[in-house]
Biopython code that builds the backbone (N, CA, C, O; Angstrom):
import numpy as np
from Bio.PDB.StructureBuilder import StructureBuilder

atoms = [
    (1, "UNK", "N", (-24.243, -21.404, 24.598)),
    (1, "UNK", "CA", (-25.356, -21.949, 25.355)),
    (1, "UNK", "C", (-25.973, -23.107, 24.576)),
    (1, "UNK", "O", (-25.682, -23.263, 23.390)),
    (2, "UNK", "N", (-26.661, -23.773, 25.092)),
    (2, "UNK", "CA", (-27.688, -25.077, 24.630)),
    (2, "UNK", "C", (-28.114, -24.511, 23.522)),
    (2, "UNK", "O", (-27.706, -25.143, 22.547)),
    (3, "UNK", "N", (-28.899, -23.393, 23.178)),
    (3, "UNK", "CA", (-29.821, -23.272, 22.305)),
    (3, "UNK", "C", (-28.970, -22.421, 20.777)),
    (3, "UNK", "O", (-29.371, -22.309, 19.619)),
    (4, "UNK", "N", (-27.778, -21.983, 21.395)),
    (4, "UNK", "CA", (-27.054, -21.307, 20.294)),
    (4, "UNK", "C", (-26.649, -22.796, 19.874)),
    (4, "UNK", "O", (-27.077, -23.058, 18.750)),
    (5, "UNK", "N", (-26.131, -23.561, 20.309)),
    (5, "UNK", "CA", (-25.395, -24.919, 19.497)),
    (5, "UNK", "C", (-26.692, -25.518, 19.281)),
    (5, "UNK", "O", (-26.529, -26.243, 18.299)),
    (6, "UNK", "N", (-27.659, -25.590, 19.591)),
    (6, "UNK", "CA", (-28.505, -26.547, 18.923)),
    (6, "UNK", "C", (-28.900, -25.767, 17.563)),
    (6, "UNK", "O", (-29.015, -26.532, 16.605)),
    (7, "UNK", "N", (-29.101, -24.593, 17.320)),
    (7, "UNK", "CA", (-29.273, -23.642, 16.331)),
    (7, "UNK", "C", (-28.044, -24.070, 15.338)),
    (7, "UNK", "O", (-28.317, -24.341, 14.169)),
    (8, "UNK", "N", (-26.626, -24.135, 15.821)),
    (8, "UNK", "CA", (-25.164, -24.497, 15.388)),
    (8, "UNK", "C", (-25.674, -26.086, 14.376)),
    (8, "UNK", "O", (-25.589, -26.376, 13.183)),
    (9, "UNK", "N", (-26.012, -26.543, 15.157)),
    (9, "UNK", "CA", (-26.151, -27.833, 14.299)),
    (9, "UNK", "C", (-27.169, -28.044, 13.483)),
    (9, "UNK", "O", (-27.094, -28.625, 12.400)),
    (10, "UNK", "N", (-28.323, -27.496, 14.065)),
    (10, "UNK", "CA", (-29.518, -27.495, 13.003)),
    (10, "UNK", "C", (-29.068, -27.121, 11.425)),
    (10, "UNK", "O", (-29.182, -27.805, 10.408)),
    (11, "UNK", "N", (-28.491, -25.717, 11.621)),
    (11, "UNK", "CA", (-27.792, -25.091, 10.190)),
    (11, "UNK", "C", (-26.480, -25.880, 10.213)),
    (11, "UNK", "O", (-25.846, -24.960, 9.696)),
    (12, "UNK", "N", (-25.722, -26.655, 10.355)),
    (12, "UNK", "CA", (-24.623, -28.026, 10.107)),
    (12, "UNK", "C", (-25.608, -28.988, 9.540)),
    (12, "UNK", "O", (-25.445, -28.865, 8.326)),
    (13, "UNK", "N", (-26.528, -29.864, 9.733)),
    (13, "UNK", "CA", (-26.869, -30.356, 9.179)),
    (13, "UNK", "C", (-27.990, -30.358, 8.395)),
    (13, "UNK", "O", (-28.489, -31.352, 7.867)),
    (14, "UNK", "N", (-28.437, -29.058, 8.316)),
    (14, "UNK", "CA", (-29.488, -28.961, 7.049)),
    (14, "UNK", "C", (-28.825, -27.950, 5.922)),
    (14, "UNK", "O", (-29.543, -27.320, 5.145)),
    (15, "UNK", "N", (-27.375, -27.857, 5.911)),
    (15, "UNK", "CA", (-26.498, -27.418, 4.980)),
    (15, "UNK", "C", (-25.838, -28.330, 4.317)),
    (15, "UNK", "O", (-26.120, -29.444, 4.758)),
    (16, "UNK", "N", (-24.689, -28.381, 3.002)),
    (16, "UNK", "CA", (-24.400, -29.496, 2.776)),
    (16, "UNK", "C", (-23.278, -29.417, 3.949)),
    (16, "UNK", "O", (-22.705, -30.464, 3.644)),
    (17, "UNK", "N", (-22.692, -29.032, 4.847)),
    (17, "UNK", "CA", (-21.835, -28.694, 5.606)),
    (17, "UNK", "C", (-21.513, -30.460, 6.488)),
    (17, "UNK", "O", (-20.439, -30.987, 6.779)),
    (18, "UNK", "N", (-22.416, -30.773, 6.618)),
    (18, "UNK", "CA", (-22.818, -32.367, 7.171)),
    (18, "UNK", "C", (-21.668, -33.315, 6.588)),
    (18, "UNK", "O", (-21.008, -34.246, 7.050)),
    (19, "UNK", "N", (-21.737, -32.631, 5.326)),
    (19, "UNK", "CA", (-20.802, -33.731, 4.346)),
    (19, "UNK", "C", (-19.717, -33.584, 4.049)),
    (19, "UNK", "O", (-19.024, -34.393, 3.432)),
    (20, "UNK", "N", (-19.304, -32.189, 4.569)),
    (20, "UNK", "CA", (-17.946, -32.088, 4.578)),
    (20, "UNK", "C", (-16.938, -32.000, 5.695)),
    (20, "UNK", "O", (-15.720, -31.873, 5.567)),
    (21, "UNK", "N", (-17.896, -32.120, 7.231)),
    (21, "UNK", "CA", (-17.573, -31.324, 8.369)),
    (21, "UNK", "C", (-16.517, -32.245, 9.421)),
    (21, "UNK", "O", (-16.867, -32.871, 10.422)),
    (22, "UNK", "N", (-15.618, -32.161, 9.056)),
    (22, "UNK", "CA", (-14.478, -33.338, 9.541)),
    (22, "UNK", "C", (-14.337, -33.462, 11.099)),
    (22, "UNK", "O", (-14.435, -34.544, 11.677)),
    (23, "UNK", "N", (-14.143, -32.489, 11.616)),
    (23, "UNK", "CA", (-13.867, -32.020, 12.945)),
    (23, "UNK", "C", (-15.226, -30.679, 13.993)),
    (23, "UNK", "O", (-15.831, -29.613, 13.877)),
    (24, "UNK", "N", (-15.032, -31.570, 14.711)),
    (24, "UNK", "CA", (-15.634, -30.853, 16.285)),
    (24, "UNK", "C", (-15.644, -30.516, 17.162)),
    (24, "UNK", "O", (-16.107, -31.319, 17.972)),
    (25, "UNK", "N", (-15.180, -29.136, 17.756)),
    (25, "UNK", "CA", (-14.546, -28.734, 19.029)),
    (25, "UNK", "C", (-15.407, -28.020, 19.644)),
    (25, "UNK", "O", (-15.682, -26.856, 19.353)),
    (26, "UNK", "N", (-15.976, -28.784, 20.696)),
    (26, "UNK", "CA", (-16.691, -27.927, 21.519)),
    (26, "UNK", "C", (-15.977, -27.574, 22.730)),
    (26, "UNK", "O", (-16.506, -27.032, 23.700)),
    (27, "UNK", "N", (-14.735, -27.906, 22.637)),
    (27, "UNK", "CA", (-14.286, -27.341, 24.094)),
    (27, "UNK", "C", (-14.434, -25.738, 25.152)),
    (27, "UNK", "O", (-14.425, -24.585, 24.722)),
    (28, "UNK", "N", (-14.530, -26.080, 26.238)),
    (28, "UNK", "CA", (-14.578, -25.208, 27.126)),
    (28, "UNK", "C", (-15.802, -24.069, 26.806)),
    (28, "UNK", "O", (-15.818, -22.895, 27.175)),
    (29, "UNK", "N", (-16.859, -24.819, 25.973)),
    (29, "UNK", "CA", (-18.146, -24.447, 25.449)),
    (29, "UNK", "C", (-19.093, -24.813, 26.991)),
    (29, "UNK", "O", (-19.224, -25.723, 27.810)),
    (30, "UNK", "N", (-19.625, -23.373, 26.697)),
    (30, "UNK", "CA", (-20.991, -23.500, 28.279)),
    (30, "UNK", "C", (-21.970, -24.160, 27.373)),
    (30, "UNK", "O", (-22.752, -23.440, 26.753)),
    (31, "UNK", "N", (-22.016, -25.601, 27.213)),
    (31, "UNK", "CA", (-23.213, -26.118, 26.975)),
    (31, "UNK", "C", (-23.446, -27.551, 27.886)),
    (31, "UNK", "O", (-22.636, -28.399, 28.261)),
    (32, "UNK", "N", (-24.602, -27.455, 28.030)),
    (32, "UNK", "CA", (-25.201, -28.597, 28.741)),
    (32, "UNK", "C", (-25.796, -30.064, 28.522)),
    (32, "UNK", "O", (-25.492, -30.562, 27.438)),
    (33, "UNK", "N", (-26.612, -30.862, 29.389)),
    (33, "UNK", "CA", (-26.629, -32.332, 29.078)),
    (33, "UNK", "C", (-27.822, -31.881, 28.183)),
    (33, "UNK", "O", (-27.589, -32.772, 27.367)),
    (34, "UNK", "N", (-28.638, -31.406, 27.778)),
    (34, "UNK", "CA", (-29.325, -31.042, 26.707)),
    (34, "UNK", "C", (-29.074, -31.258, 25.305)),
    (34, "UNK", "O", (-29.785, -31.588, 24.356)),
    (35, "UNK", "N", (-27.549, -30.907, 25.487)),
    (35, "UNK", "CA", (-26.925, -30.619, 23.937)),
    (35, "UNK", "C", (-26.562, -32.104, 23.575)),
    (35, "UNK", "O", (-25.637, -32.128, 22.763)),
    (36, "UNK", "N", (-26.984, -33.271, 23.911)),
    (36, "UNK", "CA", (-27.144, -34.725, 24.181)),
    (36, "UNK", "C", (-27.021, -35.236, 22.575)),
    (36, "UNK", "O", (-26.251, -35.907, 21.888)),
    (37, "UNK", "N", (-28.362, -34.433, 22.415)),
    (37, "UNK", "CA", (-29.176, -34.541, 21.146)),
    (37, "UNK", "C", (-28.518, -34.624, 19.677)),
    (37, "UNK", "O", (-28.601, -35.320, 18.666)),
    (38, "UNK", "N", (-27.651, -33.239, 20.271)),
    (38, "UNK", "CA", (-27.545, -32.655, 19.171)),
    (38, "UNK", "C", (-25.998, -33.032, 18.720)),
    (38, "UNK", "O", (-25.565, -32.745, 17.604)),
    (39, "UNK", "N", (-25.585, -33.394, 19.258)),
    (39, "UNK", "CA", (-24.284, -34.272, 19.502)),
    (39, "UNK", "C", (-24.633, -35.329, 19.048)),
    (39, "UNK", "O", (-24.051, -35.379, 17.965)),
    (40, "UNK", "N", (-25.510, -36.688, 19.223)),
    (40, "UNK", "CA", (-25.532, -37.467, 18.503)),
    (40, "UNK", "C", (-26.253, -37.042, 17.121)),
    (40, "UNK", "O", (-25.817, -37.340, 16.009)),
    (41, "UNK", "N", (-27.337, -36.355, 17.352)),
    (41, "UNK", "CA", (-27.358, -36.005, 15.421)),
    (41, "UNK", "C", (-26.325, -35.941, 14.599)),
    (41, "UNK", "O", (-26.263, -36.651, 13.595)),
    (42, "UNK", "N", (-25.199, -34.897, 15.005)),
    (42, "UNK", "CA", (-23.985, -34.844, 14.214)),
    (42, "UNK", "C", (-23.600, -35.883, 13.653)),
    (42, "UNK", "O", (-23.363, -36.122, 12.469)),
    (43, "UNK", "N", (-23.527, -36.735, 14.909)),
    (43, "UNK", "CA", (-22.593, -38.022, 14.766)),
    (43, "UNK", "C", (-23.153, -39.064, 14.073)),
    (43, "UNK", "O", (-22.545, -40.049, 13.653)),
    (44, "UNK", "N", (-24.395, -38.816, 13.953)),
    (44, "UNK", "CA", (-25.164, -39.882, 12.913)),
    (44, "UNK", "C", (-25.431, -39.187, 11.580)),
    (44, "UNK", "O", (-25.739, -39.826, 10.574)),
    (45, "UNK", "N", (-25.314, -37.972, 11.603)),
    (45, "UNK", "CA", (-25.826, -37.308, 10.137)),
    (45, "UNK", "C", (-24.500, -36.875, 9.734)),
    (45, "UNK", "O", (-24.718, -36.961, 8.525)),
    (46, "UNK", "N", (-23.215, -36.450, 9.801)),
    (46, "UNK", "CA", (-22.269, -36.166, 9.128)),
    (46, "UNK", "C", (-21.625, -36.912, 9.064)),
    (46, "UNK", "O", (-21.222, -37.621, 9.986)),
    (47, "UNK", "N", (-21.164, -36.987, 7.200)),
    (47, "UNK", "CA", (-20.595, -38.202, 7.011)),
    (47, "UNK", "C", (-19.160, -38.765, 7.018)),
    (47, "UNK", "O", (-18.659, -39.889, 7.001)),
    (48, "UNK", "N", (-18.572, -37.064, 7.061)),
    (48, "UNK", "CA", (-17.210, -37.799, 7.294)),
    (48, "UNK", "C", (-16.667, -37.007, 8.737)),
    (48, "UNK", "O", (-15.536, -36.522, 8.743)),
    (49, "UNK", "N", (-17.581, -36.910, 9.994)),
    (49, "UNK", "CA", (-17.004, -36.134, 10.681)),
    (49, "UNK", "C", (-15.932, -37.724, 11.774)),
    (49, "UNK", "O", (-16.414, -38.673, 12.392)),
    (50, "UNK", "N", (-14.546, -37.363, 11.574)),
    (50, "UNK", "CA", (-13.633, -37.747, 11.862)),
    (50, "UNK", "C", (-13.194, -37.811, 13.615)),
    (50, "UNK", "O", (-12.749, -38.708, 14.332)),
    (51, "UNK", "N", (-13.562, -36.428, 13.837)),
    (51, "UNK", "CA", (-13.224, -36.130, 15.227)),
    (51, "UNK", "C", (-13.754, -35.148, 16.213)),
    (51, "UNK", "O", (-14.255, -34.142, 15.710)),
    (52, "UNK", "N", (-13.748, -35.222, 17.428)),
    (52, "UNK", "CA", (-14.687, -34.713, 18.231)),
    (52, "UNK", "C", (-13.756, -34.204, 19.617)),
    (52, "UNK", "O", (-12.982, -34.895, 20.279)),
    (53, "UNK", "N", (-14.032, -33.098, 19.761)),
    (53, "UNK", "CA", (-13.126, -32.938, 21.364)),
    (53, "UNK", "C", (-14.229, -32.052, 22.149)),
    (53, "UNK", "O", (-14.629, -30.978, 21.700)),
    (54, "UNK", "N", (-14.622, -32.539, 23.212)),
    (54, "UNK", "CA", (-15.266, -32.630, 24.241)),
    (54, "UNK", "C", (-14.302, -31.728, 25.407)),
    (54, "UNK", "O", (-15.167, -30.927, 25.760)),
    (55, "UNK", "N", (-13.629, -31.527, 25.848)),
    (55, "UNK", "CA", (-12.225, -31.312, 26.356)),
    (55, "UNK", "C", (-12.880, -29.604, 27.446)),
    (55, "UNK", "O", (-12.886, -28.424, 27.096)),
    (56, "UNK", "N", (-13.355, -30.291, 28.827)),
    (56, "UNK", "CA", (-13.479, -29.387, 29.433)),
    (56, "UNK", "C", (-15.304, -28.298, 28.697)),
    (56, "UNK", "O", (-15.566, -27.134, 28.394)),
    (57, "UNK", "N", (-15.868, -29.308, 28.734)),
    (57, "UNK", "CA", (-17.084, -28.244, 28.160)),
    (57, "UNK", "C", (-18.027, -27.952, 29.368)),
    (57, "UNK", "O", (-18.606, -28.932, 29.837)),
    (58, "UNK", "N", (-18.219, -26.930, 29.840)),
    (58, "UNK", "CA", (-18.643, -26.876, 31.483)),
    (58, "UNK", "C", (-19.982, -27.203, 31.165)),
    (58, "UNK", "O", (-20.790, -26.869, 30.299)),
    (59, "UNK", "N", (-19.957, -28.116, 32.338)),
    (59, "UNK", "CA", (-21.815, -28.529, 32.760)),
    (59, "UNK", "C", (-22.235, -29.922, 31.666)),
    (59, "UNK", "O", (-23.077, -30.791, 31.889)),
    (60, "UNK", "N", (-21.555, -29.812, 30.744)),
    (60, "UNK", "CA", (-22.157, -31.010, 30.333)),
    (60, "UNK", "C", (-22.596, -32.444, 30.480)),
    (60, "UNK", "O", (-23.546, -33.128, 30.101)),
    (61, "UNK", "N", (-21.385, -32.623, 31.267)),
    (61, "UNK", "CA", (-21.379, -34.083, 31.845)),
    (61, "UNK", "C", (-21.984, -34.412, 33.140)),
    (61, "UNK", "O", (-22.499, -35.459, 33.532)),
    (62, "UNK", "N", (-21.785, -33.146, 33.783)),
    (62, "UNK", "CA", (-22.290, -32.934, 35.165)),
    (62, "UNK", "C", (-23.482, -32.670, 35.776)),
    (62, "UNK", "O", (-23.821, -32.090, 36.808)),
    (63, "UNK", "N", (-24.061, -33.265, 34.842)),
    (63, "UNK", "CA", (-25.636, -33.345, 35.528)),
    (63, "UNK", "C", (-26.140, -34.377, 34.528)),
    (63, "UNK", "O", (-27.064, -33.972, 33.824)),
    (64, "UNK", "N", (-25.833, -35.307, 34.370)),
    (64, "UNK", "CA", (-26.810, -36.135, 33.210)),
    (64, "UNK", "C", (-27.921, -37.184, 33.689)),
    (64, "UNK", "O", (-27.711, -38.067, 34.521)),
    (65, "UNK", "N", (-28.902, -36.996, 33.161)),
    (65, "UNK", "CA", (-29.953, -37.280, 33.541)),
    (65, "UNK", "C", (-29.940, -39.125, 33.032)),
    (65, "UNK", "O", (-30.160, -39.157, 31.821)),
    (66, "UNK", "N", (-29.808, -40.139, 33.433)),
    (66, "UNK", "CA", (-29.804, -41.698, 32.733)),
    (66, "UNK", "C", (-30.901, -41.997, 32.513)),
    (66, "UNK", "O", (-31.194, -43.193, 32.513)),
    (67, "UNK", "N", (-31.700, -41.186, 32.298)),
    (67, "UNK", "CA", (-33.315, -41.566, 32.176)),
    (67, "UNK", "C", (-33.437, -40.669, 30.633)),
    (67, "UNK", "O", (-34.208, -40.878, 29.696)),
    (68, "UNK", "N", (-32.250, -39.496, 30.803)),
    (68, "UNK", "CA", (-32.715, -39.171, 29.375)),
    (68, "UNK", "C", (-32.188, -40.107, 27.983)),
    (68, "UNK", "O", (-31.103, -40.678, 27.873)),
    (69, "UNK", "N", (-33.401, -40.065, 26.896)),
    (69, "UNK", "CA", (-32.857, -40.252, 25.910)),
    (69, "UNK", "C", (-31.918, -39.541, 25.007)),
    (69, "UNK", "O", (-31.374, -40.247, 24.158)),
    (70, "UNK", "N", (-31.641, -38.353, 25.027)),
    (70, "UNK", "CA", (-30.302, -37.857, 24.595)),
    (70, "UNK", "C", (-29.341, -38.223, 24.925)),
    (70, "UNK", "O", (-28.546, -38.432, 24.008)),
    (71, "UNK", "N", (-28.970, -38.437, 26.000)),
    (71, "UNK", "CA", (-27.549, -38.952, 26.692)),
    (71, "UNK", "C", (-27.721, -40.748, 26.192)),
    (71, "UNK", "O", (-26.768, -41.038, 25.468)),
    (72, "UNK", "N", (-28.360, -41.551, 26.336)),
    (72, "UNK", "CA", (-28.564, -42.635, 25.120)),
    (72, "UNK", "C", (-28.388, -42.645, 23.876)),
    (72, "UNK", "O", (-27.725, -43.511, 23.306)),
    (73, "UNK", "N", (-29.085, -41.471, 23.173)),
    (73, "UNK", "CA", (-28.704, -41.227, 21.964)),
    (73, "UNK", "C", (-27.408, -41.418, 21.573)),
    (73, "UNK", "O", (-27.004, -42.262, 20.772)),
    (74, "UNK", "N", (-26.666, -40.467, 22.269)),
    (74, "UNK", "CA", (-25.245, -40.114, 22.424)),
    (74, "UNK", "C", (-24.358, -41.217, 22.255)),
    (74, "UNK", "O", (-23.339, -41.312, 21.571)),
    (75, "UNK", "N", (-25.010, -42.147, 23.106)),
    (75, "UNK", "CA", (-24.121, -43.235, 23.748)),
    (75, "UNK", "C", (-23.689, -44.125, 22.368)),
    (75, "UNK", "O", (-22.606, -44.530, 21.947)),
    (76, "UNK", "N", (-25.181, -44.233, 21.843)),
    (76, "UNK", "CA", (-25.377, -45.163, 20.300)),
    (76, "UNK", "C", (-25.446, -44.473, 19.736)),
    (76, "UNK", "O", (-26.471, -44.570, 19.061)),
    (77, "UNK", "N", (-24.505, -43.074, 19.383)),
    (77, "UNK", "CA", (-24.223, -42.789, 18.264)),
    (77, "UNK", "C", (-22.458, -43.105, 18.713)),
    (77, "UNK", "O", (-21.877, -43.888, 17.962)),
    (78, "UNK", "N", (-21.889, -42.694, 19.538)),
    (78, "UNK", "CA", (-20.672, -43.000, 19.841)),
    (78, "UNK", "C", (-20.422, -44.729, 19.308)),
    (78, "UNK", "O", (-19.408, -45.106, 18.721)),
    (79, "UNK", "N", (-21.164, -45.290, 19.538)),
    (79, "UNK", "CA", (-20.825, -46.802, 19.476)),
    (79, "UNK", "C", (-20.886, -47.419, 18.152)),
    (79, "UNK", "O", (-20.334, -48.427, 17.711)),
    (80, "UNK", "N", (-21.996, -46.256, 17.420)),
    (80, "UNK", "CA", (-22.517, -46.828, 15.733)),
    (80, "UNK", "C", (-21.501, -45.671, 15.054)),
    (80, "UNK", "O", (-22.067, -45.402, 13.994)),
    (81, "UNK", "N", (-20.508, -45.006, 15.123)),
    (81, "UNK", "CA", (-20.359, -44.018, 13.509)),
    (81, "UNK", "C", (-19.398, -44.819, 13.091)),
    (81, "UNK", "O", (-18.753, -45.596, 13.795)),
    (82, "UNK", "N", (-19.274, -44.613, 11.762)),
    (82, "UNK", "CA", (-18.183, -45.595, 11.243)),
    (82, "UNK", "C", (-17.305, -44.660, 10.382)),
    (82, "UNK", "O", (-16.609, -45.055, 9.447)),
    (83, "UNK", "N", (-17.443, -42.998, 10.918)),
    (83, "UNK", "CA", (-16.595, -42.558, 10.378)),
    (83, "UNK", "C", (-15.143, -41.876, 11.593)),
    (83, "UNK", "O", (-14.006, -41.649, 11.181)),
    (84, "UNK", "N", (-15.529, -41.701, 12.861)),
    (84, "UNK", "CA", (-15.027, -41.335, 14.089)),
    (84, "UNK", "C", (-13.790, -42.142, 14.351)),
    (84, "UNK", "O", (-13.684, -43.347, 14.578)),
    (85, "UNK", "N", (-12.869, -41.191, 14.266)),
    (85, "UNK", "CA", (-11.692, -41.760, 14.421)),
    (85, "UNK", "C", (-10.637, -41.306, 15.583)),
    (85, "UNK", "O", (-9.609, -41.914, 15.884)),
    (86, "UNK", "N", (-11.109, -40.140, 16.146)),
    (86, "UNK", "CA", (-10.604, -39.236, 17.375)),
    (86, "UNK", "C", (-11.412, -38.922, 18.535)),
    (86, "UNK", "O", (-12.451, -38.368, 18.177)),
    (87, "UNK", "N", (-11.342, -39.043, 19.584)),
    (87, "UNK", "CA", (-12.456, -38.558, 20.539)),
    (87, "UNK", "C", (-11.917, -38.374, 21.481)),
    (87, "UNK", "O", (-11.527, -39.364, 22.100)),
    (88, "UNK", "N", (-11.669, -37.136, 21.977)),
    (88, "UNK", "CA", (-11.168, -36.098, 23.278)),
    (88, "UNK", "C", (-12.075, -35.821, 24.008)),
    (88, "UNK", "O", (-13.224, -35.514, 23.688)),
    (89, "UNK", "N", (-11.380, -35.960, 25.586)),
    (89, "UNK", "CA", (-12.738, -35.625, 26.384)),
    (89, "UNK", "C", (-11.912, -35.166, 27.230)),
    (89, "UNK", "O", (-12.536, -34.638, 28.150)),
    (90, "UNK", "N", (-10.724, -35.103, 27.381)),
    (90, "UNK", "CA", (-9.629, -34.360, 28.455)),
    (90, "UNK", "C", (-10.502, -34.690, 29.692)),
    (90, "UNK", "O", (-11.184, -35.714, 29.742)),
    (91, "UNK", "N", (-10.440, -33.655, 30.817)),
    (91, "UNK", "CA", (-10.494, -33.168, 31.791)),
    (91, "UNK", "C", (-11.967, -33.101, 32.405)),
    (91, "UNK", "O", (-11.870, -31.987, 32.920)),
    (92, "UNK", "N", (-13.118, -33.473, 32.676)),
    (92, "UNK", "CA", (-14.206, -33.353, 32.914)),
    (92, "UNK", "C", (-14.916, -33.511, 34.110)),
    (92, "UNK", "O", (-14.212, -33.944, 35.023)),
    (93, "UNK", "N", (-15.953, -33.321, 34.363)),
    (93, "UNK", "CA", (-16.421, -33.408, 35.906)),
    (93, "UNK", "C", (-17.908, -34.471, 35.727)),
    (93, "UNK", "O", (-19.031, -34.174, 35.318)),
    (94, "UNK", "N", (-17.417, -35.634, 36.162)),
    (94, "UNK", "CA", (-18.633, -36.428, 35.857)),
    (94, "UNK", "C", (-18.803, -37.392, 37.095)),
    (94, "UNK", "O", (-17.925, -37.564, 37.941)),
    (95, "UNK", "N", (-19.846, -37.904, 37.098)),
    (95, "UNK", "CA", (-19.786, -39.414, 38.048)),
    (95, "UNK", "C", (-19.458, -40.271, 37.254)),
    (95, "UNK", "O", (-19.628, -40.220, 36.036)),
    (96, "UNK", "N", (-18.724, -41.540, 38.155)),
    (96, "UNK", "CA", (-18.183, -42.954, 37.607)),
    (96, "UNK", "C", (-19.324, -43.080, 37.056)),
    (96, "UNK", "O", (-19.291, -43.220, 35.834)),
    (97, "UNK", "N", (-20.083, -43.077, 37.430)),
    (97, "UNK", "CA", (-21.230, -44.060, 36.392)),
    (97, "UNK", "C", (-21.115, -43.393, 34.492)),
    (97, "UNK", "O", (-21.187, -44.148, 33.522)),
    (98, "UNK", "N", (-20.951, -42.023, 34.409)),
    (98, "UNK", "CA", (-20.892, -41.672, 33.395)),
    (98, "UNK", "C", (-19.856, -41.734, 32.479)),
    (98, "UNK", "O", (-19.990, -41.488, 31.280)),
    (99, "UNK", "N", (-18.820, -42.060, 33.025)),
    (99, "UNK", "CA", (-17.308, -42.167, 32.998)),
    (99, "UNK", "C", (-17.555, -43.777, 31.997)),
    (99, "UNK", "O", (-17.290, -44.037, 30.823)),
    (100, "UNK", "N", (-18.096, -44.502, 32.972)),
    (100, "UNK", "CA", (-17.662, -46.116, 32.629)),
    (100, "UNK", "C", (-18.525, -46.084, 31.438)),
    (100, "UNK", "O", (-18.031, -46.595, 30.433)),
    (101, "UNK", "N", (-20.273, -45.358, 31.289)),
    (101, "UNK", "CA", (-20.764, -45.613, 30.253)),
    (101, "UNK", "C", (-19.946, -44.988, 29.067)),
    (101, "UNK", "O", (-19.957, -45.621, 28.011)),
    (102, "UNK", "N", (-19.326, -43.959, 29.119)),
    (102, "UNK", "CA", (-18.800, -43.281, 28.238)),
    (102, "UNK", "C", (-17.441, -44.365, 27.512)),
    (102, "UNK", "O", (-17.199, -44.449, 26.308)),
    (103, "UNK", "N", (-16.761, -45.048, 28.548)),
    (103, "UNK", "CA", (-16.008, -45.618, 28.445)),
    (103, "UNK", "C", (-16.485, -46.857, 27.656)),
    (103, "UNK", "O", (-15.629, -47.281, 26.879)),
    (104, "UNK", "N", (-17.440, -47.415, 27.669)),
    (104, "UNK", "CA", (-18.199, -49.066, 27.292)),
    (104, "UNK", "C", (-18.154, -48.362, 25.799)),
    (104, "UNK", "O", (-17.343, -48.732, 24.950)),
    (105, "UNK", "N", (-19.194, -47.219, 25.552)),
    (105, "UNK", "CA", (-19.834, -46.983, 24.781)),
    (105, "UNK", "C", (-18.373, -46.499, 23.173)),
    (105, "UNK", "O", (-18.276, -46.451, 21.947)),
    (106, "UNK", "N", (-17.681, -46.297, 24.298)),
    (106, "UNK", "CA", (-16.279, -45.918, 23.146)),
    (106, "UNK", "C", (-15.680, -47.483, 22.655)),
    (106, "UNK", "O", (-15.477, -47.967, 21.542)),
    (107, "UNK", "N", (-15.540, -47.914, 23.798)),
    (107, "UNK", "CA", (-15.225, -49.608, 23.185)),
    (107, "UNK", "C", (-15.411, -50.352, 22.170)),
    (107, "UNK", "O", (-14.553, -50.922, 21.496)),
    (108, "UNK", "N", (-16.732, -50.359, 22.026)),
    (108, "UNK", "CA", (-18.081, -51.037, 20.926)),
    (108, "UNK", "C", (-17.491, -50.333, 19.558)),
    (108, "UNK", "O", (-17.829, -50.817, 18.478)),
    (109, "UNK", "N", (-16.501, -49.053, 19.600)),
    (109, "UNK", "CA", (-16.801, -48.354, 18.103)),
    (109, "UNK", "C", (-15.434, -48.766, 17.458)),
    (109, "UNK", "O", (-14.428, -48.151, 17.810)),
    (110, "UNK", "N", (-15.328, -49.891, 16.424)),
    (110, "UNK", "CA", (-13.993, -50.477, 15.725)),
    (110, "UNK", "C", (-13.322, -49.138, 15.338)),
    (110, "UNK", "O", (-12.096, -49.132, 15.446)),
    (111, "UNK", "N", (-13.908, -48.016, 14.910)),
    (111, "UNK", "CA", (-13.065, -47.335, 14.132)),
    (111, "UNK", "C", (-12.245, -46.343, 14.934)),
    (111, "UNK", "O", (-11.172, -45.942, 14.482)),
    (112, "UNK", "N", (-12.561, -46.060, 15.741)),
    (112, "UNK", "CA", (-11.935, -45.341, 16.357)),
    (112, "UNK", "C", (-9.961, -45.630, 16.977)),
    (112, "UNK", "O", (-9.635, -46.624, 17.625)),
    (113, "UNK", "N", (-9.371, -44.968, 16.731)),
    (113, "UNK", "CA", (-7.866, -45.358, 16.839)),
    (113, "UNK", "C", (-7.230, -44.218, 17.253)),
    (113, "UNK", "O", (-6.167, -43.869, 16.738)),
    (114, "UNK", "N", (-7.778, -43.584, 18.150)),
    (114, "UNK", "CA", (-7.071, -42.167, 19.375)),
    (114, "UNK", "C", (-8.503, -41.861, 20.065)),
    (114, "UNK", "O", (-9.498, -41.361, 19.540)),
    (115, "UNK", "N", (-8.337, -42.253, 21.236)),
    (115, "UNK", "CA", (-9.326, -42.113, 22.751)),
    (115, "UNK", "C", (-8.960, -41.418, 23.306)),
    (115, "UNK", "O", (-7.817, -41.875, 23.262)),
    (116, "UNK", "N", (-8.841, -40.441, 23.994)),
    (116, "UNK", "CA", (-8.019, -39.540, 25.099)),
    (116, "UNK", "C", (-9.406, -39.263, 26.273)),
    (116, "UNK", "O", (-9.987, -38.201, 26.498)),
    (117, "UNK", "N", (-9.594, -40.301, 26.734)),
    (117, "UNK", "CA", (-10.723, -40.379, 27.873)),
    (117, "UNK", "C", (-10.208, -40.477, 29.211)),
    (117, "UNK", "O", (-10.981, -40.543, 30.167)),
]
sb = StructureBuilder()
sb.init_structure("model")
sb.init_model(0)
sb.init_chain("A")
sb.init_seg("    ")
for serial, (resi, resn, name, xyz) in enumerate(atoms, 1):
    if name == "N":
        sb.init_residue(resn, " ", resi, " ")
    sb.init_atom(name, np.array(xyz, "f"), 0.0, 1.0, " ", f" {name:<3s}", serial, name[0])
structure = sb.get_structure()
């Protein structure tokens, strides 16, 4: 749920865990556009996290609010890490509109060199 992964990351990044935490699989995880947040924290506070798979996480994408700042967050942390080098998103249920931002927002990031969007 939202509040178990936001708990998940709170203790990820107020551990040294931040600094070692390479990889991220939230797949087929019931978490929601909430977990916005906490997703870009990661992605701005761990320093060598490499890779991320998104891949079927129910509800997340599917309701996003463009007014929230988490899902912004998100966007500019996707676009700023300079350690992200993998990003899976398989299979998902979104509107074009979220699709294309997701898509822009992957563009902008040089380091990245495996997209599976």
């Amino acid at each position: 749920t939202d509040l178990q992964f936001e708990e998940l990351v709170e203790a990820l990044v107020e551990s040294n865990t931040r600094k070692t935490l390479r990889s991220l699989d939230v797949s087929r995880s019931d978490i929601g556009p909430t977990s916005f947040h906490n997703l870009a924290r990661l992605l701005n506070e761990s320093e060598n996290l490499t890779e991320i798979a998104l891949c079927s996480s129910r509800g997340l994408f599917e309701s996003v609010n463009f007014d929230s700042t988490s899902y912004e967050s998100f966007l500019n942390a996707l676009r700023s890490s300079e350690t992200l080098k993998e990003f899976h998103l398989g299979k998902i249920v979104c509107s074009e509109h979220v699709y294309r931002s997701l898509q822009e927002a992957l563009s902008y990031n040089t380091t990245l060199r495996n997209v599976e969007a």
